[in-house]
C-alpha positions in Angstrom: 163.8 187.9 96.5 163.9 191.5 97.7 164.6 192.2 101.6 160.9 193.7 102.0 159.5 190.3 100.6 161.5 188.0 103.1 160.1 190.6 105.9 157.0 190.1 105.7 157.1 186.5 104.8 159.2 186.2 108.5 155.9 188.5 110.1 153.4 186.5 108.3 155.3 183.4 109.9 155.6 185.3 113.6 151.5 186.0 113.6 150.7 182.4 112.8 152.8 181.2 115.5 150.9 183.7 118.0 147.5 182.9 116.8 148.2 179.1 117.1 149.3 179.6 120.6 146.6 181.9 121.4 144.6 179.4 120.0 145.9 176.8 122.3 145.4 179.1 125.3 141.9 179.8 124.7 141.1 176.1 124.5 142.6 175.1 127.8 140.9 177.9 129.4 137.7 177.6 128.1 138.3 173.1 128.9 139.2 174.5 132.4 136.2 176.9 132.7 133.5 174.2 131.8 135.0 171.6 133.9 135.2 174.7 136.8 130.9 175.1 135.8 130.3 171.7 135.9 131.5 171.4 139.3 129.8 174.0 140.4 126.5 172.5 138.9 126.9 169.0 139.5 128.8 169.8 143.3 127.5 169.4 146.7 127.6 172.4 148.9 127.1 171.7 152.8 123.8 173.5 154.0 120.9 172.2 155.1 119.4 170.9 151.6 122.4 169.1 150.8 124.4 168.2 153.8 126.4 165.2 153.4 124.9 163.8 150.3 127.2 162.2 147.7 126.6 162.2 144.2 125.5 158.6 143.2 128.0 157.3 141.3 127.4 155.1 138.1 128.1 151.5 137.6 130.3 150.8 134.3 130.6 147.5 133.0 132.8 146.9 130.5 131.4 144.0 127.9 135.1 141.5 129.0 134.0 141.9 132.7 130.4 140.7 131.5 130.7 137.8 129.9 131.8 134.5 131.9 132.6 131.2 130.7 131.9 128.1 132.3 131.4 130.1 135.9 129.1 128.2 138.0 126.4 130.4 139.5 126.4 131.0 142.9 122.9 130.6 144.4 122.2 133.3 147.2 121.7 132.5 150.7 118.2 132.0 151.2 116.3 132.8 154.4 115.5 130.6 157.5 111.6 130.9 157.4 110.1 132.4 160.6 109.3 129.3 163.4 106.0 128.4 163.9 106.4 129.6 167.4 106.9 132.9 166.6 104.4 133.8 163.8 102.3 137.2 164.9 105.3 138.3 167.0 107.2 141.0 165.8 111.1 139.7 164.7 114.5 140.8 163.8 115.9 138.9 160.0 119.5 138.7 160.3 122.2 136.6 158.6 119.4 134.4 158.1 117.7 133.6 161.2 115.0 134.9 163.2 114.8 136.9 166.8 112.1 137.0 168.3 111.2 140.7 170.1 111.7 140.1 174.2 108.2 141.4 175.4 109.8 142.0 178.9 112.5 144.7 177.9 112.6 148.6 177.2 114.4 150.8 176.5 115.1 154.4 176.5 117.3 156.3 174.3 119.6 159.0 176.0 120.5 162.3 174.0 123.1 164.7 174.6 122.6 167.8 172.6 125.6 170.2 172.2 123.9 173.5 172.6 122.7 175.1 175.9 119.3 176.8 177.0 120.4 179.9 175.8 121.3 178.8 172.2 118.5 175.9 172.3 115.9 176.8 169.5 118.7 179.3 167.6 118.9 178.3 164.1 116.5 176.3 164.1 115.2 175.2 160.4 118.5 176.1 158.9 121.0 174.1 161.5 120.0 173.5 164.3 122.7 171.0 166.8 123.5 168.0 166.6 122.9 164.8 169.1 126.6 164.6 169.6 126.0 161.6 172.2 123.6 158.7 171.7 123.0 156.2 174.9 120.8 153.3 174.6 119.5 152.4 178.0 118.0 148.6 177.4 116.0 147.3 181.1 115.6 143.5 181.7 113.0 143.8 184.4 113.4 139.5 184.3 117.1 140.1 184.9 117.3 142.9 187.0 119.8 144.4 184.5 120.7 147.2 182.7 122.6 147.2 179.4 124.1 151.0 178.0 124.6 150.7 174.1 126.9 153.3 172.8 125.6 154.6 169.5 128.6 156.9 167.5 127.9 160.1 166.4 129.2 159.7 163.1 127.9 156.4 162.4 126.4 156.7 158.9 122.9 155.3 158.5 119.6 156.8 156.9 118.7 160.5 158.0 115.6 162.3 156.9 116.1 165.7 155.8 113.4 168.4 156.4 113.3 172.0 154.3 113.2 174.9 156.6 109.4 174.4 157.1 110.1 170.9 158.2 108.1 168.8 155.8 109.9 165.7 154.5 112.5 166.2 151.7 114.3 163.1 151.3 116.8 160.4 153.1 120.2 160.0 152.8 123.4 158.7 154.0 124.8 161.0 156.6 126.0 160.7 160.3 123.3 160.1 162.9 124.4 162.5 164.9 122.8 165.2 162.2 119.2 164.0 162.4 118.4 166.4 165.6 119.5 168.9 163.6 116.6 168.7 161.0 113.9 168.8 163.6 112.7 171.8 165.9 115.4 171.1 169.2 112.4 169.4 170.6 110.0 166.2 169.9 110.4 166.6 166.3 114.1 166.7 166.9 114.5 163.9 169.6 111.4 161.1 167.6 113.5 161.4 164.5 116.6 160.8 166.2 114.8 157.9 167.9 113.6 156.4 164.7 116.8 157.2 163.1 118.6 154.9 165.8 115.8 152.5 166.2 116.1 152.1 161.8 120.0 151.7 162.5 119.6 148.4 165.2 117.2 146.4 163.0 113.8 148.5 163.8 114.0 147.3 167.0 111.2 149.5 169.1 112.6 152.3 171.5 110.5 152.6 174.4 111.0 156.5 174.9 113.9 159.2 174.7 115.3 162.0 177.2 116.8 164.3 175.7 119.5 166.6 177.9 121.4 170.0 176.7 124.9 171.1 178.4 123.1 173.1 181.1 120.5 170.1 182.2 124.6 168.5 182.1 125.5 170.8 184.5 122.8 170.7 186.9 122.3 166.3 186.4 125.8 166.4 187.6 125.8 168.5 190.1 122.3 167.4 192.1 124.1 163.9 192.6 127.0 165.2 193.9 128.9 165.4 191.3 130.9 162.0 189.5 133.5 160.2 189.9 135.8 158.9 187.6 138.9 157.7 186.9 140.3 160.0 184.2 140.7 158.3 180.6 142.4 161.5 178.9 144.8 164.4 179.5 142.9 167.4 180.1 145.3 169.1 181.8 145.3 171.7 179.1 141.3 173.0 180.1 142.4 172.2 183.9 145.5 171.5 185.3 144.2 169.4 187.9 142.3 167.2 185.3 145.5 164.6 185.2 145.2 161.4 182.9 145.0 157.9 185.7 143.7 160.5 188.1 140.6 159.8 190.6 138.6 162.8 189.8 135.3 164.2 191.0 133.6 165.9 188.0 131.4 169.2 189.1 130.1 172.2 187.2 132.1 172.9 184.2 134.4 169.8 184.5 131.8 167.4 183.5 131.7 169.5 180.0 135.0 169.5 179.5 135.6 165.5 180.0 132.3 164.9 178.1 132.6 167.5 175.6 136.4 167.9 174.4 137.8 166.3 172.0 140.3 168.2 170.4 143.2 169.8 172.2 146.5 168.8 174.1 146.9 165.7 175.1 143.9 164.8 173.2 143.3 162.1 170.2 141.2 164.3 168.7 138.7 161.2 168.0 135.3 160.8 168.6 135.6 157.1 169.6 137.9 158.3 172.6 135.4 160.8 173.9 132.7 158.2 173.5 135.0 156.0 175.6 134.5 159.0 178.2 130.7 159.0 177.8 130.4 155.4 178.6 132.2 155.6 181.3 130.6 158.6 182.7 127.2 157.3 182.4 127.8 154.2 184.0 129.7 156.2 186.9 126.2 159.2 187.0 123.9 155.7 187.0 125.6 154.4 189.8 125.4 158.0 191.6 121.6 158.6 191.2 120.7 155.1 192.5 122.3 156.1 195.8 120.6 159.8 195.6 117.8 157.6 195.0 118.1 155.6 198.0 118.5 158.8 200.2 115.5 160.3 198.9 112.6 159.2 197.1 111.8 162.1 195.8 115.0 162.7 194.3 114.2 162.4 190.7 111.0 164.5 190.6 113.6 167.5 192.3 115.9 166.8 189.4 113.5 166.7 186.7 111.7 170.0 188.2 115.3 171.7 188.6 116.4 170.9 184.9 113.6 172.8 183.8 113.7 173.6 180.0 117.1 171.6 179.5 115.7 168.2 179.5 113.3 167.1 176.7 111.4 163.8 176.6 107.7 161.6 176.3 108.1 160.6 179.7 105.3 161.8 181.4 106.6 162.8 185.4 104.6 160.0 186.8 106.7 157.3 184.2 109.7 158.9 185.6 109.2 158.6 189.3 108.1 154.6 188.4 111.4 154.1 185.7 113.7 155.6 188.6 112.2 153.1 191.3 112.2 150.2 189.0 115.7 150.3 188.4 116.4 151.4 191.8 118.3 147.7 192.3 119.2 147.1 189.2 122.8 146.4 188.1 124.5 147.2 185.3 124.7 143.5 183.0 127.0 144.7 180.6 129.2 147.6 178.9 128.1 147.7 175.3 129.4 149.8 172.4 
């Protein structure tokens, strides 16, 4: 065989090679590409129509898992019916037995909103803020008591999502903290975070809300005299002064930083530590305004005209004036949450 037919058998071999691996490559890209698209199809992006929703995911069962032999069949648990005594009264099912609703108790559901009067109504219809702190106030007018029920922002639980023109879209699994978000930053925004929370604690009724931004913070804590607390957290880092163990009195811009920080030196960075502080704070601004209270009658009509556009609730002024005397001697029965 001549030299020029071994050559161009050795070139013939060479471009085989190359368009095999050529080959090669263009499969693996074009495998990557499609898998690339199909996440991009099938992904979730975070805005407003798909905030926090998860792909449902499929059940597989494979035909060995199916089939059991012999298995005895577990009978579920089947409901207590509802007492006698209680049919026509609304109830709460759970585990199994009935509750009977306590026709002597209210409540009120306190918001915290993390935006101020300025930014209030920016955003709104495309994402709006968030109720980053969620108090149940429960009244026992029989026992004279008070019970405060913590409810964490990122608790998951059903949220109804809005479009931008605010008619219903659908419900998912988010945090609660979201569902002021999807409303208009006022009654839209604070009676589906009411129903969101009433939903989460067995559809128990929620008498009415009040709903409070940073500045109605501000000016809450400062028209009481400001709060004291012992502090639970560093925050020496946004105020030197602000000592962990220390006694402190919280005015103006101190009361945002222990209620609002959570990430920073000396700092967990969790949300269940700065609801910690909430409690606390709450229980500590309760005590306060039943003194201011006691000094002056009139103290909570001052407060609610001085807060202006900050606070938002259905509490009509007159409802105010009569919740503030009512629980006037109350005491607080329990810390909850």
């Amino acid at each position: 065989m001549s030299n020029i037919d071994e050559k161009i058998k050795k070139r013939r071999k060479i471009l085989r090679i190359v368009l095999i691996s050529l080959g090669a490559v263009v499969l693996v890209v074009a495998g990557v590409g499609f898998y690339l698209l199909s996440l991009w199809q099938n992904g979730v992006r975070l805005n407003r129509e798909t905030m926090f929703v998860a792909e449902p995911q499929e059940e597989i069962t494979f035909e060995r898992d199916a089939v059991v032999i012999d298995a005895p069949q577990e009978q579920p648990a089947q409901p207590q019916q509802t007492p006698v005594l209680y049919e026509g009264k609304p109830t709460v099912e759970f585990e199994g037995n009935y509750y009977v609703e306590n026709d002597d108790v209210f409540s009120v559901l306190f918001m915290g909103v993390d935006t101020t009067d300025e930014e209030q109504f920016e955003n709104i219809g495309v994402t709006a803020h968030q109720a980053d702190s969620l108090i149940l106030a429960v009244v026992n007018p029989v026992e004279s008591g008070l019970v405060m029920i913590n409810i964490p922002r990122m608790t998951i639980t059903d949220v109804q999502q809005l479009d931008p023109a605010f008619n219903y879209a659908r419900t998912t699994k988010s945090p609660i903290c979201i569902q002021y978000a999807f409303g208009d930053g006022k009654a839209l925004s604070c009676t589906l975070t009411r129903d969101a929370v009433s939903k989460l604690l067995f559809n128990i009724p929620i008498s009415n809300y009040i709903a409070m931004n940073l500045d109605g913070l501000y000016t809450a804590n400062d028209a009481v005299g400001g709060v004291t607390v012992t502090l639970l957290d560093d925050m020496t880092a946004f105020n030197p002064k602000m000592e962990k163990g220390e006694e402190y009195k919280l005015l103006g811009n101190d009361a945002e930083i222990y209620l609002a920080r959570r990430i920073g030196p000396g700092l967990d960075g969790t949300n269940m530590s700065r609801a910690q502080r909430h409690i606390q704070y709450y229980k500590a601004f309760f005590s306060a305004a039943k003194d201011k209270l006691k000094e002056s009658p009139t103290f909570a009509i001052d407060l609610f005209n001085a807060m202006g556009g900050s606070v938002q609730s259905d509490l009509s002024l007159d409802e105010m004036i009569y919740l503030s005397q009512t629980v006037l001697n109350y005491r607080l029965l329990k810390q909850a949450g």
